[in-house]
N, C-alpha and C positions, 0 to 999 in steps of 0.2 A: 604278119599283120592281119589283124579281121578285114575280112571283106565288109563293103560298105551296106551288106542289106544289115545283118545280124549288128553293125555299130548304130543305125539308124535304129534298128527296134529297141537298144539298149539307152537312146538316149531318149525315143520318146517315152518307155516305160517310167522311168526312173525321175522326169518330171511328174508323173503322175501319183508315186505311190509314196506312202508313210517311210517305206525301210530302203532306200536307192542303192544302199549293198550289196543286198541280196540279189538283185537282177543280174539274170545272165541269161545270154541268148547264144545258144550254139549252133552252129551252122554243119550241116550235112549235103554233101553232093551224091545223087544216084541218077537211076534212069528216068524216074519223073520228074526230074528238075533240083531245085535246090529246099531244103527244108530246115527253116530255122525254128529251133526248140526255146522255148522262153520259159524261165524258172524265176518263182518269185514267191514271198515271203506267203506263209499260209492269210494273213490279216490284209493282204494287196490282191486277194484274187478279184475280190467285187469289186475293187477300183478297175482292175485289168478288164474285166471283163464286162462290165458297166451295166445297166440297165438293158435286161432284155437283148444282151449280146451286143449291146450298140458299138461299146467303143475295142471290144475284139474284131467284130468287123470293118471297122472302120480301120483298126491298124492291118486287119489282112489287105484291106482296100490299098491301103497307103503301100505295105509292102510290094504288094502286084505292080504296083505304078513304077516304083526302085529297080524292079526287078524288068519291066520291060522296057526302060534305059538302057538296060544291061544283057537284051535279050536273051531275059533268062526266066523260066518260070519257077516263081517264088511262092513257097508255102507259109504258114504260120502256124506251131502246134503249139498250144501253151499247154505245159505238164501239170500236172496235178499236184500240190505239195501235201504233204503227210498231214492229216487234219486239216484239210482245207476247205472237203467238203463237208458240207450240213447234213444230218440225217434226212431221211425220209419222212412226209408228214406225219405215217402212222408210226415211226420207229420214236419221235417226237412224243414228250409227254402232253397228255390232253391239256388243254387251256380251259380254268375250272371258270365255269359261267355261273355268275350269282343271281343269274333269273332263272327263275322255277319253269316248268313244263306249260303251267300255267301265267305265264306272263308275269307272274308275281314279282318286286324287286326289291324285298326282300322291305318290305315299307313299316312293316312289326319294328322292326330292330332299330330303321331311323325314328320312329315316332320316340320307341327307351330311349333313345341317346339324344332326342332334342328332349327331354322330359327329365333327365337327369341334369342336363345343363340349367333349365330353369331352379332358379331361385328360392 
């Protein structure tokens, strides 16, 4: 039977994401306590993991709470899925900017094209 932290984090994940499948939360017993591993679809990490970490803490939050019912200390590690994460900004190709150095926007090109639409 799973124990009741790792069924709780599989049932709030799986409300939250596109793919409820793929959620699996595996649970480990050592000396610092108990640690449940959460694996989920590479497309549901930013649901998991929400705004600015909000709603992964929020579930560590909630976990801690399950776990000291159970006087037990409860971890949350959510793995990384293969392409899940985004490159680096610079490994990122540049975002081409159609304003000049000189503030120009580029106002040649709208004048052609409202000049060939006239009549």
């Amino acid at each position: 039977m799973t124990p009741k932290d790792a069924e709780f984090v599989e049932y709030v994940v799986k409300s939250i994401v596109d793919h409820p499948e793929e959620v699996k939360a595996e649970r480990r017993v050592d000396e610092m306590g108990v640690l449940v591993t959460l694996s989920v679809h590479p497309e549901d990490m930013g649901m998991v993991i929400g705004r600015d970490g909000s709603t992964a803490k929020a579930l560590r939050t909630l976990l801690r709470v399950v776990g000291a019912r159970n006087n037990a200390r409860v971890n949350l590690k959510i793995s990384e899925p293969e392409g899940g994460r985004r490159p680096r900004r610079e490994e990122r190709e540049p975002i081409k900017d159609e304003t000049s150095a000189t503030g120009d926007t580029g106002s040649q090109e709208i004048d052609e094209v409202v000049s060939d639409l006239k009549l």
